[in-house]
DSSP file (Angstrom, degrees, kcal/mol; ACC not computed):
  #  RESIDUE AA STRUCTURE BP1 BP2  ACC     N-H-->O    O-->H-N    N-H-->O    O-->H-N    TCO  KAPPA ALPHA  PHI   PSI    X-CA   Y-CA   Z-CA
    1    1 A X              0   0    0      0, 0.0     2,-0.2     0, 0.0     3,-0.0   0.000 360.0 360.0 360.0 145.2    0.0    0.0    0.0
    2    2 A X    >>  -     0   0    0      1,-0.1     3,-2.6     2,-0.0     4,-1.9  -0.677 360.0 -98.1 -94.6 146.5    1.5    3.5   -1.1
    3    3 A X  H 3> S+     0   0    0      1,-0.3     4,-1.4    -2,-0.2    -1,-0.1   0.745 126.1  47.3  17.7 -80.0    2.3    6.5    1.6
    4    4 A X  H 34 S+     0   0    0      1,-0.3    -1,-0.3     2,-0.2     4,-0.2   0.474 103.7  51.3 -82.9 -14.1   -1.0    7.8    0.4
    5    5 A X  H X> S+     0   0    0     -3,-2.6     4,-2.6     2,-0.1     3,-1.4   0.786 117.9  45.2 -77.5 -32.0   -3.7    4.9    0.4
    6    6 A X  H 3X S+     0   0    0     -4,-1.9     4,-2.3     1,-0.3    -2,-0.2   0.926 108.0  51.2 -84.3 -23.1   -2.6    4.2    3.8
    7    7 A X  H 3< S+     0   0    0     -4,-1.4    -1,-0.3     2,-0.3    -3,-0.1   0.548 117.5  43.2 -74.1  -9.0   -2.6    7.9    5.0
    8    8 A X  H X> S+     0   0    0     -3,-1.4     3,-4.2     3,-0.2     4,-2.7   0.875 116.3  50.4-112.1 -65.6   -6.6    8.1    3.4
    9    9 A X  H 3X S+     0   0    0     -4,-2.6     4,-1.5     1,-0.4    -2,-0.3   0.760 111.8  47.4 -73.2 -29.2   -7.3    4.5    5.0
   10   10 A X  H 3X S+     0   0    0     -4,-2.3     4,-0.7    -5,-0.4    -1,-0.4   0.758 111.3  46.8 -57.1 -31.0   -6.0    5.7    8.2
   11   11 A X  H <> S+     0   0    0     -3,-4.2     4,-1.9    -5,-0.2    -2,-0.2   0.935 112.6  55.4 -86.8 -54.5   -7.9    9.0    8.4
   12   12 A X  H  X S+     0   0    0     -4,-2.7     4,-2.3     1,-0.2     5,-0.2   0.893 105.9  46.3 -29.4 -68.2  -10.9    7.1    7.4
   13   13 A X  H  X S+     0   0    0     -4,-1.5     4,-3.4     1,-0.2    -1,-0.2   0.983 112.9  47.2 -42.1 -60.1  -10.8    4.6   10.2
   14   14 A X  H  X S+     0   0    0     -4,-0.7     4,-2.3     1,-0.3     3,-0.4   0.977 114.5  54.3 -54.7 -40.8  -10.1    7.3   13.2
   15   15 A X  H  < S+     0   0    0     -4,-1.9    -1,-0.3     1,-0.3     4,-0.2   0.923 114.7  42.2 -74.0 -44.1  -13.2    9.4   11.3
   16   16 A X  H  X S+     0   0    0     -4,-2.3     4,-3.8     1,-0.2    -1,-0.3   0.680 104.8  56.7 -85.8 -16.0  -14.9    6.5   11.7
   17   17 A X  H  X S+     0   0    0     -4,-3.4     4,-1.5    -3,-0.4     5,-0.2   0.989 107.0  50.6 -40.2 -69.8  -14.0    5.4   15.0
   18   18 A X  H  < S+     0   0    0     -4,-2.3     4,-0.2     1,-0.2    -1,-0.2   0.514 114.3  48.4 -66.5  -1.1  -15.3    8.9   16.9
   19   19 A X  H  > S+     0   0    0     -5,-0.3     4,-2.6    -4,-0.2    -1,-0.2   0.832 108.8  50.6 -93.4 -53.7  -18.7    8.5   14.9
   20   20 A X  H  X S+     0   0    0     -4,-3.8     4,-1.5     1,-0.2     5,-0.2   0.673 110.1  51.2 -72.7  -1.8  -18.9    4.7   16.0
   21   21 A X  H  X S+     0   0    0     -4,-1.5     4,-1.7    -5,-0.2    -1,-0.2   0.850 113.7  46.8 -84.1 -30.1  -18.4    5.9   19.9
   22   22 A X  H  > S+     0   0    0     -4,-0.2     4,-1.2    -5,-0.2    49,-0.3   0.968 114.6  42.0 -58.1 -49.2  -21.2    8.4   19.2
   23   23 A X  H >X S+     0   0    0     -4,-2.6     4,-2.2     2,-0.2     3,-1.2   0.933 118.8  48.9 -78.1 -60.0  -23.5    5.7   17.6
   24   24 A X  H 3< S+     0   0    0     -4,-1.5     5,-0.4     1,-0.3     4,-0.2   0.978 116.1  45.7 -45.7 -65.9  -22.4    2.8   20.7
   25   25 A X  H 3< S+     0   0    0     -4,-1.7    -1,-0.3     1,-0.3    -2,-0.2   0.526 109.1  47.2 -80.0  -4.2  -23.1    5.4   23.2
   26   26 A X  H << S+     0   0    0     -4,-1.2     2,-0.8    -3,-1.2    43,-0.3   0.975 116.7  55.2 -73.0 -65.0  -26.7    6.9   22.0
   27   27 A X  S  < S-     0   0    0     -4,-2.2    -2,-0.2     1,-0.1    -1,-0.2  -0.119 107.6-125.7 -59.2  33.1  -27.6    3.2   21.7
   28   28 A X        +     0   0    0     -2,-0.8     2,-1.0    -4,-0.2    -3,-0.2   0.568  68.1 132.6  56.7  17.3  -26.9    2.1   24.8
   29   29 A X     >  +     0   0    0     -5,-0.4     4,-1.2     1,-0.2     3,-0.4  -0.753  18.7 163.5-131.1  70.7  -24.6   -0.6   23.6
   30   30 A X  H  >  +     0   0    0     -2,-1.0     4,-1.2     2,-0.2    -1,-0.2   0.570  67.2  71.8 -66.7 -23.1  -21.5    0.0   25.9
   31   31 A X  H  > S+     0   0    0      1,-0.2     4,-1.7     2,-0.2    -1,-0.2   0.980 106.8  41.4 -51.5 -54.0  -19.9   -3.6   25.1
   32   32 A X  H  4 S+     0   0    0     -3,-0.4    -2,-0.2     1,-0.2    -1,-0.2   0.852 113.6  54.2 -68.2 -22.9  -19.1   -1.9   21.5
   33   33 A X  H >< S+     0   0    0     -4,-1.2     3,-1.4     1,-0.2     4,-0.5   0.906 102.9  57.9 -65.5 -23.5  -18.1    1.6   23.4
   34   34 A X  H >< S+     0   0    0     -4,-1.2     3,-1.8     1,-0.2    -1,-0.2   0.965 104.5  47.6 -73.0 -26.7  -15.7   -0.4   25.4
   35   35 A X  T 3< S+     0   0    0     -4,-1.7    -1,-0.2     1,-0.2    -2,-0.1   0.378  92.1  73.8 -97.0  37.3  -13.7   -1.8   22.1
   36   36 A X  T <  S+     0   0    0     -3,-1.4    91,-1.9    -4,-0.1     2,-0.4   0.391  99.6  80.7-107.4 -14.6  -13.5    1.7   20.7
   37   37 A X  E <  S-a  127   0A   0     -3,-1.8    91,-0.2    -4,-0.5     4,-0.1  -0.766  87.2-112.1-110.2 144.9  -10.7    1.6   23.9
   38   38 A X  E     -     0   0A   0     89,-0.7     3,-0.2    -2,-0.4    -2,-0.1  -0.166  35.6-124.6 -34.2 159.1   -7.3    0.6   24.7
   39   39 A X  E    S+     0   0A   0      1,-0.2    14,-0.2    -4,-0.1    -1,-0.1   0.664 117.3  38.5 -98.2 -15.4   -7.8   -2.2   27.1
   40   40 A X  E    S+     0   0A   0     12,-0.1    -1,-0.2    11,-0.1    -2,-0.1  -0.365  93.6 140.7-121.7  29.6   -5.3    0.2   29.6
   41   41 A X  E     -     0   0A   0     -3,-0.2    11,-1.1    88,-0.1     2,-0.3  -0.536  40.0-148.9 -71.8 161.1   -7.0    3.6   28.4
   42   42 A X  E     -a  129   0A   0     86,-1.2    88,-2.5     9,-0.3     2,-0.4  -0.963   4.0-158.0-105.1 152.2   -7.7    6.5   30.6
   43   43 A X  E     -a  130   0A   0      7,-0.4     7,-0.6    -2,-0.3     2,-0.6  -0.888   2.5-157.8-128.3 155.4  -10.3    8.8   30.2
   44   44 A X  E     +aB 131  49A   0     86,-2.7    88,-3.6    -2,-0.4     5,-0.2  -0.941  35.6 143.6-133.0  98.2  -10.4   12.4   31.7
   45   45 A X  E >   - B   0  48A   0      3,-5.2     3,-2.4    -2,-0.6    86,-0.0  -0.727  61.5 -60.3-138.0-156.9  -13.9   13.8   32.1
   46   46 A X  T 3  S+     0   0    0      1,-0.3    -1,-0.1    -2,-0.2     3,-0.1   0.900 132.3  40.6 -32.9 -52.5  -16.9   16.0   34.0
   47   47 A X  T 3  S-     0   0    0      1,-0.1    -1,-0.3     3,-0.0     2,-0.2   0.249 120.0 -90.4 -96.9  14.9  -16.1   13.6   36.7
   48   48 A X  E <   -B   45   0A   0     -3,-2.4    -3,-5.2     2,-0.0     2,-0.5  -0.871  61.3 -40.5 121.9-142.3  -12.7   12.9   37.0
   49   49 A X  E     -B   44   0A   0     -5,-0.2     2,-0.4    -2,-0.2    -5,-0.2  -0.821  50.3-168.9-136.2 107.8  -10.5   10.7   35.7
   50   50 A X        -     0   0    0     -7,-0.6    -7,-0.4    -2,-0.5     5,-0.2  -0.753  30.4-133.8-106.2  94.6  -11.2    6.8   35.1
   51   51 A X     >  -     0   0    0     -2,-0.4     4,-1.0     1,-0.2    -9,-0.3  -0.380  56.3 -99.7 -59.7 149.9   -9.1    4.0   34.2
   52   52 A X  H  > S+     0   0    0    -11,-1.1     4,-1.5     2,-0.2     5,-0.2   0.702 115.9  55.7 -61.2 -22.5  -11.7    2.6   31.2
   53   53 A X  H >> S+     0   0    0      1,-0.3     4,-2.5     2,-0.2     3,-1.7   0.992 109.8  41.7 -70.8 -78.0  -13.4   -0.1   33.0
   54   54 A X  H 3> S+     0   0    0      1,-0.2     4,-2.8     2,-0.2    -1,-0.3   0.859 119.1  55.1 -17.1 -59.0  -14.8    2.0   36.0
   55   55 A X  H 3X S+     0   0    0     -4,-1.0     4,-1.0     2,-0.3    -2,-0.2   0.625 107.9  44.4 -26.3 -54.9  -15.4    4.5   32.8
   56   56 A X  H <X S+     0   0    0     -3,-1.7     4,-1.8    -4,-1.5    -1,-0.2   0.873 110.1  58.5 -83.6 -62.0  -17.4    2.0   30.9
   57   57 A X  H >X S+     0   0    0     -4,-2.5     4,-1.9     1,-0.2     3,-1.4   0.872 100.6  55.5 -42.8 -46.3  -19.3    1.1   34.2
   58   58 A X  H 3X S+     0   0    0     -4,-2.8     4,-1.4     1,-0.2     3,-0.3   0.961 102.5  56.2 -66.8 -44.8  -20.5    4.7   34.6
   59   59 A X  H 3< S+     0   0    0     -4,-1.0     4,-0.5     1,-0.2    -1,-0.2   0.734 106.0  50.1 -45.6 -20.3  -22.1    4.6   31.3
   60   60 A X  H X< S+     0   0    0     -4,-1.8     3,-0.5    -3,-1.4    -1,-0.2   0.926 111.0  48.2 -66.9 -41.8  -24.2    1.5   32.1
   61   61 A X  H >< S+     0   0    0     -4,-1.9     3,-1.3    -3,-0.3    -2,-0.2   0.781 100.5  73.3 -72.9 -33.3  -25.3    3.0   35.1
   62   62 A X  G >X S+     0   0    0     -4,-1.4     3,-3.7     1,-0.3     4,-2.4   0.807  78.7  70.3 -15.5 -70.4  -26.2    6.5   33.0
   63   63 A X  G <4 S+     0   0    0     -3,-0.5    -1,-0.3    -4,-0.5    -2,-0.1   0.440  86.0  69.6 -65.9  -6.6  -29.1    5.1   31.4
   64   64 A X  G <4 S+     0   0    0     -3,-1.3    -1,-0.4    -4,-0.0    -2,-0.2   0.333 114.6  31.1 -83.3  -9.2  -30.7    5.4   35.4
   65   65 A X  T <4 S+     0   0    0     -3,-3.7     2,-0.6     1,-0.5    -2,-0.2   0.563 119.6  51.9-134.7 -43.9  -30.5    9.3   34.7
   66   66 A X     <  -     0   0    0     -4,-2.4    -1,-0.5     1,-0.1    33,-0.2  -0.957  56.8-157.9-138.1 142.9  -31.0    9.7   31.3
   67   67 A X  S    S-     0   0    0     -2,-0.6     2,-0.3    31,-0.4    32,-0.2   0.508  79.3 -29.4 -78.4 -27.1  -33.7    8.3   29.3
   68   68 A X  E     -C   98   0A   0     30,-1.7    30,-1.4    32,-0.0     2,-0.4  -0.909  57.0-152.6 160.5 166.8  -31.3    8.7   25.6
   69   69 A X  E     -C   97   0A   0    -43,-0.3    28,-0.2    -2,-0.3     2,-0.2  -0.984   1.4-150.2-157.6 150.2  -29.0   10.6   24.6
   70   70 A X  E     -C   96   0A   0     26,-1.9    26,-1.2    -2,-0.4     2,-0.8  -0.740   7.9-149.9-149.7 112.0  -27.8   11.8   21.3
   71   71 A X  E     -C   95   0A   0    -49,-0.3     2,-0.5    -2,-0.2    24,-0.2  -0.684   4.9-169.8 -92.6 104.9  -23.8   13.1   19.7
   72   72 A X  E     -C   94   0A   0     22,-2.9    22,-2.2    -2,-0.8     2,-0.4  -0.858  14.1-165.2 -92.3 137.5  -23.2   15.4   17.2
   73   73 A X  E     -C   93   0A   0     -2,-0.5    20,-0.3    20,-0.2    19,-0.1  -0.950  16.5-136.0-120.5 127.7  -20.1   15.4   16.3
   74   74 A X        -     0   0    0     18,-3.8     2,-0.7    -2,-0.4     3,-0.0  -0.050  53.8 -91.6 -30.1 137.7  -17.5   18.0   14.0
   75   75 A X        -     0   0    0      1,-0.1    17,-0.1    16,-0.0    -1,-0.1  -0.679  59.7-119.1 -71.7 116.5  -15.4   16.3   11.7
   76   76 A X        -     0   0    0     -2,-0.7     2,-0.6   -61,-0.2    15,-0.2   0.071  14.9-122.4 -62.5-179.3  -12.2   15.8   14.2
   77   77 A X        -     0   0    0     13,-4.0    -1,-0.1     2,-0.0    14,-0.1  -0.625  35.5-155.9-117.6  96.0   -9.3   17.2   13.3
   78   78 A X        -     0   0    0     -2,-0.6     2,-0.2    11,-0.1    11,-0.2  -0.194  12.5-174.7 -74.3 147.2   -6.4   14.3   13.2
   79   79 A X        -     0   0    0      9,-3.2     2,-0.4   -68,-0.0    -1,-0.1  -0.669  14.5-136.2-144.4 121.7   -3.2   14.5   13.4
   80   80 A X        -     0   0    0     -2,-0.2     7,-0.2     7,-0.2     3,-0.1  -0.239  16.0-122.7 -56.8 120.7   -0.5   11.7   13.0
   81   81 A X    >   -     0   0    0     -2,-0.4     3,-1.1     5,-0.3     5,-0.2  -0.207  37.5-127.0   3.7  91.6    2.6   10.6   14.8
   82   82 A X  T 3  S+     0   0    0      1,-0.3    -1,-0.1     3,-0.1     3,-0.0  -0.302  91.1   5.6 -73.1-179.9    5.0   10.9   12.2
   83   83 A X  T 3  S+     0   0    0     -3,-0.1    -1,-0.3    -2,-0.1     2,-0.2   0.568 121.4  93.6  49.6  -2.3    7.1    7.1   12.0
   84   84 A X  S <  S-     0   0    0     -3,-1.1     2,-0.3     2,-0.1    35,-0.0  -0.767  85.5-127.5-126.5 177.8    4.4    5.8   14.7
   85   85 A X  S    S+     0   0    0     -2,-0.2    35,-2.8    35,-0.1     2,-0.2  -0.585  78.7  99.0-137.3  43.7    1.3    4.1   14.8
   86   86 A X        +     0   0    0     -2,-0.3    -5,-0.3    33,-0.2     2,-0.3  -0.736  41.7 175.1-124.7-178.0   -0.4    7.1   17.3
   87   87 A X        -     0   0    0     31,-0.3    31,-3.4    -7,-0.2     2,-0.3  -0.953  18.3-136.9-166.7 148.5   -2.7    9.9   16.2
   88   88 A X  E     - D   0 117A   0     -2,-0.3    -9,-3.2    29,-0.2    29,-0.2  -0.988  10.9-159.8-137.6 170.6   -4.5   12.4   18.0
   89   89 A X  E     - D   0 116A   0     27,-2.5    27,-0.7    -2,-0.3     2,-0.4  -0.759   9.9-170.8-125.8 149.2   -7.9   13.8   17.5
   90   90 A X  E     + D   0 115A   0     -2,-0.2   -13,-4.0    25,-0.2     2,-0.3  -0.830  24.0 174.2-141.1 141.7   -9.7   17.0   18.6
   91   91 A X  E     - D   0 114A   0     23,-1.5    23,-0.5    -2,-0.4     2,-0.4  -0.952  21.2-142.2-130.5 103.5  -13.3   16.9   18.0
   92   92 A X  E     + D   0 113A   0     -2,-0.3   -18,-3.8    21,-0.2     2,-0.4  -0.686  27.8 159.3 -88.3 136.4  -16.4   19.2   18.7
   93   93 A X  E     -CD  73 112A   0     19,-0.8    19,-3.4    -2,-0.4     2,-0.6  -0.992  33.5-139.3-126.9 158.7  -19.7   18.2   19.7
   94   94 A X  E     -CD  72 111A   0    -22,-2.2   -22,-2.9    -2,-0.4     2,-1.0  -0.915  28.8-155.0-113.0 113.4  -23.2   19.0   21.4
   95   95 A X  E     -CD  71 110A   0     15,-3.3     2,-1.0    -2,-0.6    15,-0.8  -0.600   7.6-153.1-111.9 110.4  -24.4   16.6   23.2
   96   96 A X  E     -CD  70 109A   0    -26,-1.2   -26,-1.9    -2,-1.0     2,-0.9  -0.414   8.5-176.5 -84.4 110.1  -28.0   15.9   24.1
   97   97 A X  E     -CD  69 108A   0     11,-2.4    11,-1.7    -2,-1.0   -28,-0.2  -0.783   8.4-169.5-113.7 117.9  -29.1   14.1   27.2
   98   98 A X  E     -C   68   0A   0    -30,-1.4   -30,-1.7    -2,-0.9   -31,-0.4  -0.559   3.5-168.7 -91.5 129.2  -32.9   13.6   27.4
   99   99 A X        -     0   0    0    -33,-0.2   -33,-0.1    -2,-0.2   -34,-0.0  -0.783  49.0 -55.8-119.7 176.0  -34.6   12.3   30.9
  100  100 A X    >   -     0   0    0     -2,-0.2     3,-0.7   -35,-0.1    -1,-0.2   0.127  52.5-107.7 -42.1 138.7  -37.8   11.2   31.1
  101  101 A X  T 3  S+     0   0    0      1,-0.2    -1,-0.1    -3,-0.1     5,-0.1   0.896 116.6  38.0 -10.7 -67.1  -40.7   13.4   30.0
  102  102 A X  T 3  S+     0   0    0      2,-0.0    -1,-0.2     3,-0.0     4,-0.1   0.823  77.2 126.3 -63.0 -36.9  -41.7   14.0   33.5
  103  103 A X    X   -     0   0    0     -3,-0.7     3,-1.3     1,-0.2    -4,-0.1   0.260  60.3-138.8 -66.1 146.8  -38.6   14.3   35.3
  104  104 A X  T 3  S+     0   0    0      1,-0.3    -1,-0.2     2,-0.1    -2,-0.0   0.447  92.8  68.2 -89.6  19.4  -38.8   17.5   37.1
  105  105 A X  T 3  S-     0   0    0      1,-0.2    35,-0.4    34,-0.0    -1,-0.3   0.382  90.4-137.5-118.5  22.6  -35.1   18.2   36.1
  106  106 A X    <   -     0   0    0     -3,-1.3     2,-0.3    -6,-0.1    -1,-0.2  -0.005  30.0 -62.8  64.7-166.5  -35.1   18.7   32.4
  107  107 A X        -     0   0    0     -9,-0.1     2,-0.4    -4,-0.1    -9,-0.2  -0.732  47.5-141.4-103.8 154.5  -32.9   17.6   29.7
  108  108 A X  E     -D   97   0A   0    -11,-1.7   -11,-2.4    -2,-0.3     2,-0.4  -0.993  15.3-171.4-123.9 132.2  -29.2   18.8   29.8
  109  109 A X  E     -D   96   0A   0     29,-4.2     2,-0.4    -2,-0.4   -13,-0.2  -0.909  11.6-170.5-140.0 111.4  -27.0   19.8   26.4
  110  110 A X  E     -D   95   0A   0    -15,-0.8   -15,-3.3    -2,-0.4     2,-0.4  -0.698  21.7-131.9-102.3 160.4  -23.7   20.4   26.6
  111  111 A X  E     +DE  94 136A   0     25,-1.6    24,-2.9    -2,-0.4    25,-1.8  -0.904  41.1 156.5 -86.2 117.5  -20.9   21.8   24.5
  112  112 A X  E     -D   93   0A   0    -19,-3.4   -19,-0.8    -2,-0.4     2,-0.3  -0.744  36.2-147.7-147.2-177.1  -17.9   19.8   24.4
  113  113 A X  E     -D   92   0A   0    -21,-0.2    20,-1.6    -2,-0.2     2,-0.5  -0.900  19.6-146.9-139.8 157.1  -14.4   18.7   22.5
  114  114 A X  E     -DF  91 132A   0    -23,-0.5   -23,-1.5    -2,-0.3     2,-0.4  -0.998  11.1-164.7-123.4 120.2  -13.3   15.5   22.8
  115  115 A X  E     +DF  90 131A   0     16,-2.1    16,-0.6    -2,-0.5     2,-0.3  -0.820  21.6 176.0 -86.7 140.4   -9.1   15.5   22.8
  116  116 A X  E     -DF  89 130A   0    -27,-0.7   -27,-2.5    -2,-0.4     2,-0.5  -0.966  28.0-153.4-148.8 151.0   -8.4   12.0   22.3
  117  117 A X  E     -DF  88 129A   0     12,-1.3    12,-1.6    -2,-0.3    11,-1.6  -0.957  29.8-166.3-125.7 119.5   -4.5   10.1   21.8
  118  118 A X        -     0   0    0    -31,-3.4     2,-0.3    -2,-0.5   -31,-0.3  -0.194  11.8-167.7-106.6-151.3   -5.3    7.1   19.8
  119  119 A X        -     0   0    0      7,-0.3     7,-1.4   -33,-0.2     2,-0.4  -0.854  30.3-113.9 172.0 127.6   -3.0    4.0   19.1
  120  120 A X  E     +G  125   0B   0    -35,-2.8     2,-0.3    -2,-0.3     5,-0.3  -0.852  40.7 170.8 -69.8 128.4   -3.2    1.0   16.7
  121  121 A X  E >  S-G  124   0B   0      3,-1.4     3,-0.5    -2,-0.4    -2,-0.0  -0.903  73.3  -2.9-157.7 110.4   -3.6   -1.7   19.2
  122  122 A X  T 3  S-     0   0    0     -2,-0.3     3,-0.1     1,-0.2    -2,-0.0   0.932 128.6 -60.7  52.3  52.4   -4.5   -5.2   16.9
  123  123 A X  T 3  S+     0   0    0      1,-0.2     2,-0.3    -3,-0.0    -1,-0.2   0.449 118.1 114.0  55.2  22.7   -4.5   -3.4   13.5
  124  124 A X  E <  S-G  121   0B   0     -3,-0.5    -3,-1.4    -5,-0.1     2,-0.3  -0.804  72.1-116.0-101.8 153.2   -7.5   -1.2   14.9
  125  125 A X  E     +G  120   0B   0     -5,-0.3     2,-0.3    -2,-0.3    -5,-0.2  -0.716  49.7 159.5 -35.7 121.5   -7.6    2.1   15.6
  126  126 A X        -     0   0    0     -7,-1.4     2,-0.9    -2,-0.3    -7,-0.3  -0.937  35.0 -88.2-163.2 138.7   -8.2    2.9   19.3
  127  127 A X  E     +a   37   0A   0    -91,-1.9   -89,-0.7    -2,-0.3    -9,-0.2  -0.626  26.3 164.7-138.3 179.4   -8.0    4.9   22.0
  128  128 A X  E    S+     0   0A   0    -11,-1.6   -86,-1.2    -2,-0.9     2,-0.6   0.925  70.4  10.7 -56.8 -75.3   -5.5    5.4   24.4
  129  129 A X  E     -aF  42 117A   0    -12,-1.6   -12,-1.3   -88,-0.2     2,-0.5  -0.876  55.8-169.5-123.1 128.0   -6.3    8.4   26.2
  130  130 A X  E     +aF  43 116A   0    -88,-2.5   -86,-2.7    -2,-0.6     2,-0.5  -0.823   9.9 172.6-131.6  96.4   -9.3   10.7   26.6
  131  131 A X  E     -aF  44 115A   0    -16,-0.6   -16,-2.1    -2,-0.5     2,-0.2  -0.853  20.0-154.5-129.1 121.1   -9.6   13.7   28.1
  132  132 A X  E     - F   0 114A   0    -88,-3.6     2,-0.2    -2,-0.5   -18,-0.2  -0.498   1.0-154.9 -70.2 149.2  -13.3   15.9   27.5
  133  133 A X        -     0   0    0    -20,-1.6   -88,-0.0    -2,-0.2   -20,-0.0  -0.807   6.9-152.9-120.4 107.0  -13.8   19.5   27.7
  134  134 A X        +     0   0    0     -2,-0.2   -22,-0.2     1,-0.2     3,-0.1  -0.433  18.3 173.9 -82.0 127.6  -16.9   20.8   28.5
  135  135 A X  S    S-     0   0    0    -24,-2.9     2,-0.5     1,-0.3   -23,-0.2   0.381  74.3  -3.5-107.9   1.5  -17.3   24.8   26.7
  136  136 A X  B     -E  111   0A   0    -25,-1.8   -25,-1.6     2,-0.0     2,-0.3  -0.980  61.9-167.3-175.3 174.6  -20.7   25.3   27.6
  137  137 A X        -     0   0    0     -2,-0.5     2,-0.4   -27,-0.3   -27,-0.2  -0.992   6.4-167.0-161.8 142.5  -23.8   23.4   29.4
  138  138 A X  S    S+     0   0    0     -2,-0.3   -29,-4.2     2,-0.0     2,-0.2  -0.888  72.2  23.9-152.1 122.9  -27.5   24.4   29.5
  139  139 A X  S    S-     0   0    0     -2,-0.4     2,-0.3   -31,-0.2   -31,-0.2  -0.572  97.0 -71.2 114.6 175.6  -29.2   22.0   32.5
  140  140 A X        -     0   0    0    -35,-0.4     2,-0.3    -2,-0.2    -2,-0.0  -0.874  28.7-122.5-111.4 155.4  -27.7   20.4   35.2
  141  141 A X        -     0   0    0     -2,-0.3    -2,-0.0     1,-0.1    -4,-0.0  -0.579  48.1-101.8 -75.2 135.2  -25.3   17.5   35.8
  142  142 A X              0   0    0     -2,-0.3    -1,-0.1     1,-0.2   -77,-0.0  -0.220 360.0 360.0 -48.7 148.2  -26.8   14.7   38.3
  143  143 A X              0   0    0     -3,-0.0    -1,-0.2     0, 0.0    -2,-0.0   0.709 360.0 360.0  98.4 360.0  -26.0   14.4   41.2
């Protein structure tokens, strides 16, 4: 494969990665969020910082708070590691999390980037490292 098929099929993959963590994590389907990680990832968010499995766990538990949820996501913006098999991402999205009709505490939508330091780890894309930044919020967080 030349320089440039791999450089396309590489961008591709990562593009497609941060779409299929959106897609896992509206659909509740947290097995698939979890091979979207390093098996030794950390993640850096609202609520500290989570080695992934703990990480993973608070997203099952989510679904106790909020009724569905839905990411839109920017096309990130990669950039490669030259000679290595890393990458990093910066990505903006607005994220909507809808609770129940009734619930007397509304829906919460925040503005965020996602930084992420990704890694080839068993010819996948994946990543490593995750650290969120929240630029804006309209609702409260639980809790």
């Amino acid at each position: 494969m030349t320089d440039a098929v791999q450089y396309i099929t590489d961008l591709e993959a990562i593009r497609s990665l941060t779409q299929r963590y959106a897609r896992a994590v509206d659909t509740r389907d947290i097995d698939t969020v979890g091979t979207l990680f390093h098996p030794e990832a950390q993640v850096e968010g609202v609520r500290g910082t989570a080695a992934i499995g703990p990480y993973l766990d608070g997203m099952r538990n989510a679904s106790a708070v909020f009724a569905g949820s839905m990411h839109v996501l920017g096309d990130p913006l990669v950039t490669f590691t030259a000679g290595a098999d890393e990458a990093s991402t910066d990505t903006y999205a607005v994220v909507y999390q809808l609770r129940e009709p009734d619930a007397p505490e509304g829906d919460l939508t925040l503005g965020m980037r996602y930084f992420d330091q990704l890694v080839r780890h068993d010819g996948n894309w994946v990543i490593a490292h995750r650290r969120t930044a929240t630029i804006w919020m309209r609702g409260a967080l639980p809790g």
